[in-house]
N, C-alpha and C positions, 0 to 999 in steps of 0.2 A: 820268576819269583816262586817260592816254598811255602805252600801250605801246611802249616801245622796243626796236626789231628789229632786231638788228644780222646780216647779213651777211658773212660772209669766207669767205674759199676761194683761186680761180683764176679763171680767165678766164670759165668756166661762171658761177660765184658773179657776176662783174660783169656779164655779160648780154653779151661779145661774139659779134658776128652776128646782133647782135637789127635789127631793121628803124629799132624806136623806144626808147626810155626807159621805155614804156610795155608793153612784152613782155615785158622782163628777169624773172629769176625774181623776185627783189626784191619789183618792182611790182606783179605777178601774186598773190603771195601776198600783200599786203598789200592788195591789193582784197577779194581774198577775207576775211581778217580785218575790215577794215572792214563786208563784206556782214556778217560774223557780229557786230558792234555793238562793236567795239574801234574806238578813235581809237589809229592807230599814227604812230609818229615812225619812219621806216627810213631808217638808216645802214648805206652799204656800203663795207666795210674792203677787199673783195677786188680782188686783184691780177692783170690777164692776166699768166699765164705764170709765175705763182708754183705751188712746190708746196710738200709740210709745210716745209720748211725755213723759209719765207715767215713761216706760222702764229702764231710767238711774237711779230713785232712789232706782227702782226696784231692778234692777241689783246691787246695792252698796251692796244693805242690804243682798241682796242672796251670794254676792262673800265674804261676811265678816263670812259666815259660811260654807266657805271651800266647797262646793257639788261635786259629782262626776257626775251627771248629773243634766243637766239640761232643761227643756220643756218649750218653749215659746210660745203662743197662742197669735197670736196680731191680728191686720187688720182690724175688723168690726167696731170698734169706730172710725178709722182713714177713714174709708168711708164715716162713718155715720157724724162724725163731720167736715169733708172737707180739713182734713189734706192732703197738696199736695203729690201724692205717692215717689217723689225721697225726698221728705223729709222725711215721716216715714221709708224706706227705709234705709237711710242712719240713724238713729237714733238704729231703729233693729239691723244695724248691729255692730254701736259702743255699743251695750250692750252686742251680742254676743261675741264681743274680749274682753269687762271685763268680763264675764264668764270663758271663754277661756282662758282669763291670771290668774285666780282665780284655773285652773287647773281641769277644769268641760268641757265636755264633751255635746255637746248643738243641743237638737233637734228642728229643728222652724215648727211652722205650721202656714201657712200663712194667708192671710184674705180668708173665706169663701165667698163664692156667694150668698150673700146676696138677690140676683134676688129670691130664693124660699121662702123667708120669705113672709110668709100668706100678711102682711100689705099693704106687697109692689102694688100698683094698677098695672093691666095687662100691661097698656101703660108704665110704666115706665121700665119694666124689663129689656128689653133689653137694654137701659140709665146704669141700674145698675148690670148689668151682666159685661158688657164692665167695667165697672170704679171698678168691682171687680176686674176680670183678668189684668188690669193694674199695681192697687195695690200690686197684686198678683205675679207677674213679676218683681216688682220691687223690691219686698220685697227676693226675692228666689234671685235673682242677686247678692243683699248685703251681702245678709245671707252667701249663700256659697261663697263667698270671704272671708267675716271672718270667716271661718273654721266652720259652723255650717252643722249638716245631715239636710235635708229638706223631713219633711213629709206632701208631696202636696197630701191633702188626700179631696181636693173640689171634684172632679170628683166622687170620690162614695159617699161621705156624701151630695150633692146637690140633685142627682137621691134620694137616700131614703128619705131625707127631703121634697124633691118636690110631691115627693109621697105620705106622711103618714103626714096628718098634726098631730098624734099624739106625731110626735117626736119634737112637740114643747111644751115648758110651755103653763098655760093658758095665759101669758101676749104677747102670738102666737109674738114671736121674741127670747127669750131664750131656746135652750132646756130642755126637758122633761127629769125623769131618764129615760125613751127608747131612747131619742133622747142622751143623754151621753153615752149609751153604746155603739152607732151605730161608735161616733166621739170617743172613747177611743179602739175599737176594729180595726178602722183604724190607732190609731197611734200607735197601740200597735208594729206592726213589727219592725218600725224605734227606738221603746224606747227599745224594747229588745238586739237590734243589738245594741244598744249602751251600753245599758249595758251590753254586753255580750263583749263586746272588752275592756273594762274598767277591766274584771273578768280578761281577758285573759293577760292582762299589768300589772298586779298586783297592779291595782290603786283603787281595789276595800278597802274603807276605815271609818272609822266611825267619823262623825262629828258632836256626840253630841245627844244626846237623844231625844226622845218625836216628836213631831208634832208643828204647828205653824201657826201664820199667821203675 
């Protein structure tokens, strides 16, 4: 049986600044799945340069191909573009319940802290550190209300981003493929667990062939 993994988010969630196709979180995680004995089908709905506003047509298109899970990467364009946080918040999470009613299985990863991004000038960091963890907060509230797992994985990917500016692209704002394996090895636990209670329900199922976007 075929796991279908669907993918949506932002530009992080599509894998731009990656080297290859094969760095992207996406791929990353679904090797890893496959090491753990799943045949997966991954489809990727996400958008660069989307934020929650994005999410709902996102989510149509994902739940019309049946997935058994699903990875949401949102948060930094909703910082970036000044979306107010109880509103993306409450949009994450009505895409999480049409997941969820589509019979998918829904990991969120919330907006990153944007404060270690290279561009960012020293004086404003702590401006945007706070307005990260707001977003961030409000976005885990909604989320796990609508039934989704939450892999709040800022706490270790901020320390090694802050640290290695090579875990960024050259355009020092997306990451690098080291800067994707740093962000796909932290959320590899929560994808695994999920897919491993998916195995365990017998909902593990095939929805169609091939890859996508």
């Amino acid at each position: 049986m075929t796991l279908a993994f669907a993918v949506l988010g932002d530009s992080i969630a599509y894998g731009q600044g990656a080297s290859r196709p094969a760095d992207t979180i996406g791929a990353r995680l679904t090797a890893g799945l496959t090491r753990d004995g799943h045949a997966v089908d991954l489809r990727v709905f996400a958008v660069p340069g989307a934020d929650s506003r994005g999410l709902a047509a996102q989510a149509r298109r994902a739940a019309a191909t049946s997935p058994n899970l699903a990875l949401i990467i949102i948060g930094a364009n909703d910082i970036t573009h000044l979306v107010p946080p109880r509103q993306a918040a409450t949009l994450l999470g009505d895409a999480v319940r049409g997941l969820r009613t589509a019979g998918a299985e829904v990991v969120v990863a919330p907006a990153p802290d944007l404060s270690v991004v290279p561009w960012v000038p020293p004086q404003m960091r702590l401006l945007v550190s706070t307005g990260s963890r707001t977003m961030r907060q409000e976005q885990i509230r909604a989320a796990s209300a609508a039934g989704a797992r939450i892999a709040d994985i800022g706490a270790v990917t901020s320390v090694a981003f802050g640290a290695d500016p090579a875990l960024f692209s050259a355009d020092r704002f997306h990451p690098s493929s080291a800067g994707y394996a740093v962000i796909a090895e932290a959320l590899a636990p929560a994808v695994r667990e999920a897919a491993a209670g998916l195995k365990l329900c017998g909902t593990d199922r095939r929805a169609g062939a091939g890859s996508g976007s």
